[in-house]
VOPAGU-2260 file (C-alpha; in pm, 1 decimal, decimal comma):
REM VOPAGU-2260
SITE   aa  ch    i         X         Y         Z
SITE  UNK   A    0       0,0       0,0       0,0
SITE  UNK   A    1     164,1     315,6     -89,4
SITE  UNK   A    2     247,6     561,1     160,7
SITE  UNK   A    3     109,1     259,4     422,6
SITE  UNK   A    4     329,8     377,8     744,5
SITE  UNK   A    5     225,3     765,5     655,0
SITE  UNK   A    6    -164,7     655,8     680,6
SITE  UNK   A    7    -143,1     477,5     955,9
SITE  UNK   A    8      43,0     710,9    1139,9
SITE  UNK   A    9    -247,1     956,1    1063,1
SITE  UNK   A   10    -490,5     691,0    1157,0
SITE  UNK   A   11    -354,4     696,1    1491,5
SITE  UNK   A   12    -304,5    1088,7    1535,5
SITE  UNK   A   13    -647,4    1116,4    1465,1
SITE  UNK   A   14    -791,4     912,9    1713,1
SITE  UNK   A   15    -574,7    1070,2    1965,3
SITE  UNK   A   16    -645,0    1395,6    1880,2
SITE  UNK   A   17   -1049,5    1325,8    1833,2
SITE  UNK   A   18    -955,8    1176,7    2235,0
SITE  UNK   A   19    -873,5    1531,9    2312,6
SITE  UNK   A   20   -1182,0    1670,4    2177,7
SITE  UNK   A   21   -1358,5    1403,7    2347,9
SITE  UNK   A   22   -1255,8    1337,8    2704,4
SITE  UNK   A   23   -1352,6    1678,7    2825,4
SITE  UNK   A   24   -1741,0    1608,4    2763,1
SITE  UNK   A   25   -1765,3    1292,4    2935,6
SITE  UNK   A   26   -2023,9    1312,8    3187,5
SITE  UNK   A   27   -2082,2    1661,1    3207,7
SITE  UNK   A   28   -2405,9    1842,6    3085,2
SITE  UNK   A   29   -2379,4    1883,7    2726,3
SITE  UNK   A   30   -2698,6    2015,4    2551,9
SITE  UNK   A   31   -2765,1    1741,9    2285,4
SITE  UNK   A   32   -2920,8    1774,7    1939,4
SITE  UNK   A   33   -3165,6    1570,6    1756,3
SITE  UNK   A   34   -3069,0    1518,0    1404,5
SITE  UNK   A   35   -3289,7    1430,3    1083,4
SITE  UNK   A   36   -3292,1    1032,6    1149,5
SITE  UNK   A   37   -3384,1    1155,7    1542,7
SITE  UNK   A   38   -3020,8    1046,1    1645,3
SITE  UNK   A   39   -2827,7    1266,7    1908,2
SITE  UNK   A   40   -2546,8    1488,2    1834,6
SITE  UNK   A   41   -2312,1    1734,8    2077,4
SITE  UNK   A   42   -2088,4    1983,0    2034,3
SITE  UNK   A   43   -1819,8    1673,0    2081,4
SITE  UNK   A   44   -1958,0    1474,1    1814,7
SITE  UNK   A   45   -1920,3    1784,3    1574,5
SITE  UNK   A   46   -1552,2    1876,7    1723,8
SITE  UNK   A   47   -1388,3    1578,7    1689,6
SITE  UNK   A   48   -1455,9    1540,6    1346,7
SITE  UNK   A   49   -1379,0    1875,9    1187,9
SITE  UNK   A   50   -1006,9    1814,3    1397,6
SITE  UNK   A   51    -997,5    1470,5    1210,6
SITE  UNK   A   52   -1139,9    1640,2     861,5
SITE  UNK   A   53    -860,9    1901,4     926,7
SITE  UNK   A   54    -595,2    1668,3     976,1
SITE  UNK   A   55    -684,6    1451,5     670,3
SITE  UNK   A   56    -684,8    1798,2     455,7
SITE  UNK   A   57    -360,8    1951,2     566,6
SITE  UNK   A   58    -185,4    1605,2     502,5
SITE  UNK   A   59    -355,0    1398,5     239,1
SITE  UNK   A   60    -594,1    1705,0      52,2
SITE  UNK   A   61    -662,4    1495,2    -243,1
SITE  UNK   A   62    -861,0    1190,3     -49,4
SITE  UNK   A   63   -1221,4    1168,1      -3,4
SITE  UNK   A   64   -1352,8    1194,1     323,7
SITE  UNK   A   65   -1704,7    1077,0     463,5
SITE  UNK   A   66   -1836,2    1169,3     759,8
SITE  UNK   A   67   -2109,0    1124,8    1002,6
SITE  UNK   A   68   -2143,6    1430,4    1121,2
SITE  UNK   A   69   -2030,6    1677,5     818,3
SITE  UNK   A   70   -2084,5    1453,0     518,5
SITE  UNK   A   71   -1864,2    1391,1     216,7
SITE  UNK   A   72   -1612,0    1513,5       9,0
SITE  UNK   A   73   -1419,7    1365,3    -326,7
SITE  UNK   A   74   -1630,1    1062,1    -327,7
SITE  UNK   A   75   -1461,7     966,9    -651,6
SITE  UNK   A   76   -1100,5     952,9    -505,0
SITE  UNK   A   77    -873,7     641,6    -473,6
SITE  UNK   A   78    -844,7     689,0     -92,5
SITE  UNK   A   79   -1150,3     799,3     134,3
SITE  UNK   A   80   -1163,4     826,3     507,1
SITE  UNK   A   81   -1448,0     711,7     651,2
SITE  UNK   A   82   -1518,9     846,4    1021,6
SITE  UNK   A   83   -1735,5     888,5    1342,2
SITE  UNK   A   84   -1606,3    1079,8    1603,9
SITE  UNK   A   85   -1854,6     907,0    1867,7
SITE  UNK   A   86   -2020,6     567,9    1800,5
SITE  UNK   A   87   -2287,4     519,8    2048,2
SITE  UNK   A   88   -2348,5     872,0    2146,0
SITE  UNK   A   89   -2651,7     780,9    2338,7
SITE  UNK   A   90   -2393,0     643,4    2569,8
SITE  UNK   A   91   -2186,9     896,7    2598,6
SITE  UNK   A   92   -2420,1    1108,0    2649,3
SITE  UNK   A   93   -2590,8     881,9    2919,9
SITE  UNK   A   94   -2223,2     848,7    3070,6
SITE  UNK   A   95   -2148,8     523,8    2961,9
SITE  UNK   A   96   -1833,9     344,2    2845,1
SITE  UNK   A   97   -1981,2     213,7    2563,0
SITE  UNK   A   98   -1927,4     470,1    2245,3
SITE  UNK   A   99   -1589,9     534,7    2066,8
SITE  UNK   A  100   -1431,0     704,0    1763,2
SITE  UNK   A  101   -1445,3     485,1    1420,0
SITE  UNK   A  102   -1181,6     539,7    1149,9
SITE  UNK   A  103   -1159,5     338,0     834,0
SITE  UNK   A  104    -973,6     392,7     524,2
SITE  UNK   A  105   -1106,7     278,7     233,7
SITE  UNK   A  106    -895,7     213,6     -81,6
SITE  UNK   A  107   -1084,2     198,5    -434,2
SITE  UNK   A  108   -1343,3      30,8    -226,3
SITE  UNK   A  109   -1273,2    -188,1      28,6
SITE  UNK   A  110   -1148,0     -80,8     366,6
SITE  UNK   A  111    -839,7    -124,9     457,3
SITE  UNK   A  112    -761,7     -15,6     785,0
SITE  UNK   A  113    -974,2      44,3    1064,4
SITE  UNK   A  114    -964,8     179,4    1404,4
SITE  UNK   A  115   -1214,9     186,1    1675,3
SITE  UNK   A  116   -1037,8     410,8    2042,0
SITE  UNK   A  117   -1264,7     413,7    2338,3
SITE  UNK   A  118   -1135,0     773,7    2461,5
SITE  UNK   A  119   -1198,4     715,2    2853,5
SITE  UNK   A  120   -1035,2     387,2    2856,5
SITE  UNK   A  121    -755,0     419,3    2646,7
SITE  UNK   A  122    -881,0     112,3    2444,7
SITE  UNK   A  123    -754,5     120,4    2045,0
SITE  UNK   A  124    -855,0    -157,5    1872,1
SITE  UNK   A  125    -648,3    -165,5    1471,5
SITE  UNK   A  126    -693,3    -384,2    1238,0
SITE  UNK   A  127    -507,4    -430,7     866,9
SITE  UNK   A  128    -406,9    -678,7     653,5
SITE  UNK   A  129    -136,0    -777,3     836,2
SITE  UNK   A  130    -379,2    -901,7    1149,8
SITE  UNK   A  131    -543,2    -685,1    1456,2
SITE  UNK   A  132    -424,8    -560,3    1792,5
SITE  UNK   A  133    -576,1    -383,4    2088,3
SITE  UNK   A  134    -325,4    -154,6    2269,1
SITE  UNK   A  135    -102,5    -307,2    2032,4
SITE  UNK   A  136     -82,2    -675,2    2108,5
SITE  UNK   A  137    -233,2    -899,5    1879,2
SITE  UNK   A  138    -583,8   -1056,8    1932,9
SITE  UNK   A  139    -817,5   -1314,6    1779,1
SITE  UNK   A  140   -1167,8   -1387,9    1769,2
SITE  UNK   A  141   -1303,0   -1678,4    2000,5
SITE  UNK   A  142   -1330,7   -2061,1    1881,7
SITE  UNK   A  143   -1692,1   -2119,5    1985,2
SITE  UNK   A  144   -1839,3   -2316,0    1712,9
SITE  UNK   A  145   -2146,7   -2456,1    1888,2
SITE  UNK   A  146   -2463,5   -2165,1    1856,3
SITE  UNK   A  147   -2641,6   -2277,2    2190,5
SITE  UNK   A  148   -2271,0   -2156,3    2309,6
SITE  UNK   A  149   -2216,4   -1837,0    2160,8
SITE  UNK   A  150   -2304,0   -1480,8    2282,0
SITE  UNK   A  151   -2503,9   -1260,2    2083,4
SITE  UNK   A  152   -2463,7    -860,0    2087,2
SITE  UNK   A  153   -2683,9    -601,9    1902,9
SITE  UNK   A  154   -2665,2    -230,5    1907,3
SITE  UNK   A  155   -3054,1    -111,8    1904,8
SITE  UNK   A  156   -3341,3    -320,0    1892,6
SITE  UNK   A  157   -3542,1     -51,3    1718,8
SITE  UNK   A  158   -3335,2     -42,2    1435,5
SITE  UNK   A  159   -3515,7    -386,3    1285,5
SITE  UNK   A  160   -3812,9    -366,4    1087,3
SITE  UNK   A  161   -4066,1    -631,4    1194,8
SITE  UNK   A  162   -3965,2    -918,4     996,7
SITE  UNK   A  163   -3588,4    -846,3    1112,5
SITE  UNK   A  164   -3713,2    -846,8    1435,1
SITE  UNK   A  165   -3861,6   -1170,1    1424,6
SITE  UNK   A  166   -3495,7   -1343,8    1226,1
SITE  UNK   A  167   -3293,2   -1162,4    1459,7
SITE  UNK   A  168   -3557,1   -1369,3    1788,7
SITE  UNK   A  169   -3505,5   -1655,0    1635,8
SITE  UNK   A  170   -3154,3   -1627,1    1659,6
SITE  UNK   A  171   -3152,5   -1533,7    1974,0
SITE  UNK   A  172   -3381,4   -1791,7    2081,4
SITE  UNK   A  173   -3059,2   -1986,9    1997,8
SITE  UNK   A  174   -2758,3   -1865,7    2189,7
SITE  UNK   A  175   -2624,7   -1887,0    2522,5
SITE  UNK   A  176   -2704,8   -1475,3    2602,7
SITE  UNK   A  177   -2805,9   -1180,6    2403,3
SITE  UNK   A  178   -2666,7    -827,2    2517,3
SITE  UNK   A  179   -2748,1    -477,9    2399,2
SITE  UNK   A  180   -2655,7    -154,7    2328,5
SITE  UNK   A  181   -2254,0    -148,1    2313,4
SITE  UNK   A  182   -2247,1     -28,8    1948,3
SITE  UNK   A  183   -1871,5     -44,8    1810,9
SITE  UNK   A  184   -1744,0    -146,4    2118,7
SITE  UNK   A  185   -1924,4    -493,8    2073,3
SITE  UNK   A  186   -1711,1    -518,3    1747,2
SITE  UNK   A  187   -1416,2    -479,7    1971,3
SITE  UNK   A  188   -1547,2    -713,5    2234,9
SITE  UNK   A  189   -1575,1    -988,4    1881,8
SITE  UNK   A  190   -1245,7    -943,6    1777,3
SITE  UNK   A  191   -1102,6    -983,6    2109,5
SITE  UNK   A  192   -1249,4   -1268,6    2135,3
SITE  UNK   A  193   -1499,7   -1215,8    2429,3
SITE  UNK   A  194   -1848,9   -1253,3    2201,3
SITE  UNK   A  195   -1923,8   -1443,1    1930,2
SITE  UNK   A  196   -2157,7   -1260,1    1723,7
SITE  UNK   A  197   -2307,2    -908,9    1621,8
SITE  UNK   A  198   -2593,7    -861,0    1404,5
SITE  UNK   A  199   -2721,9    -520,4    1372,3
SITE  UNK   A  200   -2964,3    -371,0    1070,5
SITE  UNK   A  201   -3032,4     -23,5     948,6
SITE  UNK   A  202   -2670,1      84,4     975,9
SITE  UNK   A  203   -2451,6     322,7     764,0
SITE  UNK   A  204   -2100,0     326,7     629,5
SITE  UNK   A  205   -1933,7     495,9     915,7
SITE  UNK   A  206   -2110,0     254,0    1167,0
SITE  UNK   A  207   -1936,8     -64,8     997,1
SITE  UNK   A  208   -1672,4     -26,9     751,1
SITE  UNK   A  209   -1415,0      47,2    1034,2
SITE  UNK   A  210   -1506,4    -224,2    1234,3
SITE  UNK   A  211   -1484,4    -466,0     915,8
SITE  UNK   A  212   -1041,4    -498,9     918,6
SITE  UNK   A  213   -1058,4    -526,6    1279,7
SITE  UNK   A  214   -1295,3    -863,4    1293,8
SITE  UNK   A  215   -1169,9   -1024,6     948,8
SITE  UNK   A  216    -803,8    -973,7    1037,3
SITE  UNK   A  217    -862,1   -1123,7    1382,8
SITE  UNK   A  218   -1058,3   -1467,3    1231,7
SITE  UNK   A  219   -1406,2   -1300,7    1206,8
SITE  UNK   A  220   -1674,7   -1347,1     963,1
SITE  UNK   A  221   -1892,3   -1029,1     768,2
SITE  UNK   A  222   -2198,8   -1047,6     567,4
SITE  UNK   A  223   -2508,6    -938,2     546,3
SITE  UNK   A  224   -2776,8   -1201,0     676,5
SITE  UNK   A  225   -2806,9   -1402,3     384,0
SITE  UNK   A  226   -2408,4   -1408,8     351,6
SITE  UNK   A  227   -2325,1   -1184,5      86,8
SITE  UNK   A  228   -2018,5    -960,8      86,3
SITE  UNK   A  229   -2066,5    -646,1     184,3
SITE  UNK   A  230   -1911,4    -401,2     -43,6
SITE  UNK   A  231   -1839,0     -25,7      -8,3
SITE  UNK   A  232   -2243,0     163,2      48,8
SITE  UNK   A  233   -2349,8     444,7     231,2
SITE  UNK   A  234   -2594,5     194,1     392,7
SITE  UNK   A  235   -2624,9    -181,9     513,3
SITE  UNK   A  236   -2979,9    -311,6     578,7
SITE  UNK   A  237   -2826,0    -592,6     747,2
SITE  UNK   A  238   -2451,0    -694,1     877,3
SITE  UNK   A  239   -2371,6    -998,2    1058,0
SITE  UNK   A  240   -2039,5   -1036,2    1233,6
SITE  UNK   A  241   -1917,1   -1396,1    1325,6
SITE  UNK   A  242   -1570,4   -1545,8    1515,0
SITE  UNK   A  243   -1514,5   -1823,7    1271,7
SITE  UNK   A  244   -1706,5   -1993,0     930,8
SITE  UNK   A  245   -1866,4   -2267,6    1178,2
SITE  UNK   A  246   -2078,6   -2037,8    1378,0
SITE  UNK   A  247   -2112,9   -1776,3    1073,9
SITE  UNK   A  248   -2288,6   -2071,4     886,7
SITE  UNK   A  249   -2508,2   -2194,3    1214,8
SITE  UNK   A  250   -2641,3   -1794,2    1272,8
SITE  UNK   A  251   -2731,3   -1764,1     922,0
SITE  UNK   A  252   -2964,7   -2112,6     907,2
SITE  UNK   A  253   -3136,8   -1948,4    1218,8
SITE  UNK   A  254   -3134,1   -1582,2    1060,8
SITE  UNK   A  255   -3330,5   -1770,6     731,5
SITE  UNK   A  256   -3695,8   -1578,3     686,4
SITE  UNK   A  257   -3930,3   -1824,7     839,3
């Protein structure tokens, strides 16, 4: 990858630097914004992505950048940035632990690096082609093959339609546990190897393409929920996350429309 060591390097300066925009907020009164979808937004959600924007201009000005909060930008350009300066701002905003910043880099396409940094914790979870680490040491998803053995995460119930609902119940009719509401920091949790699967529905680019190097290059599994490649969209109706090919094949017999 040309120029690999200078965009990872920037990778990495940006998610420190979105950390500084960040850390202030947490858990203090911060008057929160309801956007056109009825998602929340604050003044650190906004912040930390025009630093990242203006980092990505004043070094690399000639890749496209897309963006949560302030949209996109050379769409038609070999590299684009993909980012969200807080997933799971509900909560953040609700004090929680569970939100971070998402970074991808996407090359003619496909994504290529990703980067998901929990700003309170000090969590980085990175993830190329040449394998993922958190805090730098290498990780792996978990070998649980068996589907009455695996746990199940999702990030929002509300985001399935009623027939998604009901795949997404019969699913979990099927595991060991289900848990909620840990948005990319579930995707960290797969990779590390602590879950074993994350199905969410309804999401956008910046929700999922960062998360994508970090699972595959630890072992994971992504489709959609009929197990098609997802390829570069603004927009995934469904995603499915999996630790190995076993249990991606067993959560996609119980995902089938009844």
């Amino acid at each position: 990858m040309t120029h690999e060591p200078a965009y990872l390097a920037l990778a990495h300066a940006m998610a420190d630097a979105a950390a500084d925009v960040i850390r202030p907020h947490f858990r203090k009164r911060l008057a929160i914004d309801t956007k056109a979808d009825a998602s929340p937004v604050t003044v650190a959600d906004r912040d930390a992505e025009a630093t990242m924007r203006q980092m990505i201009e004043a070094q690399f000005p000639d890749h496209g950048i897309r963006g949560e909060e302030f949209g996109a930008c050379r769409t038609d350009a070999k590299w684009i940035w993909v980012l969200d300066p807080i997933d799971g701002t509900k909560s953040f905003v609700s004090g929680s632990l569970a939100f971070g910043t998402q970074i991808a880099l996407v090359h003619r396409g496909k994504p290529v690096i990703g980067l998901i940094n929990q700003p309170i914790t000090g969590e980085r979870w990175f993830g190329t082609g040449s394998g993922a680490t958190l805090n730098g040491e290498p990780i792996h998803t978990s070998g649980t093959t068996a589907l009455d053995e695996a746990i199940l995460y999702t990030s929002a119930l509300e985001q399935f339609d009623p027939s998604r609902h009901d795949r997404f119940s019969a699913l979990a009719a099927k595991v060991r546990f289900t848990r909620f509401s840990h948005d990319c920091y579930a995707a960290g949790l797969l990779a590390l190897g602590g879950i074993d699967l994350l199905v969410e529905s309804n999401v956008f680019d910046y929700d999922i393409l960062p998360q994508m190097p970090i699972v595959q290059a630890a072992g994971g599994i992504v489709t959609d929920w009929d197990g098609r490649q997802l390829g570069d969209a603004s927009r995934y109706d469904t995603v499915l996350m999996a630790a190995n090919e076993e249990l991606h094949r067993a959560a996609l017999k119980a995902l089938r429309p009844a």
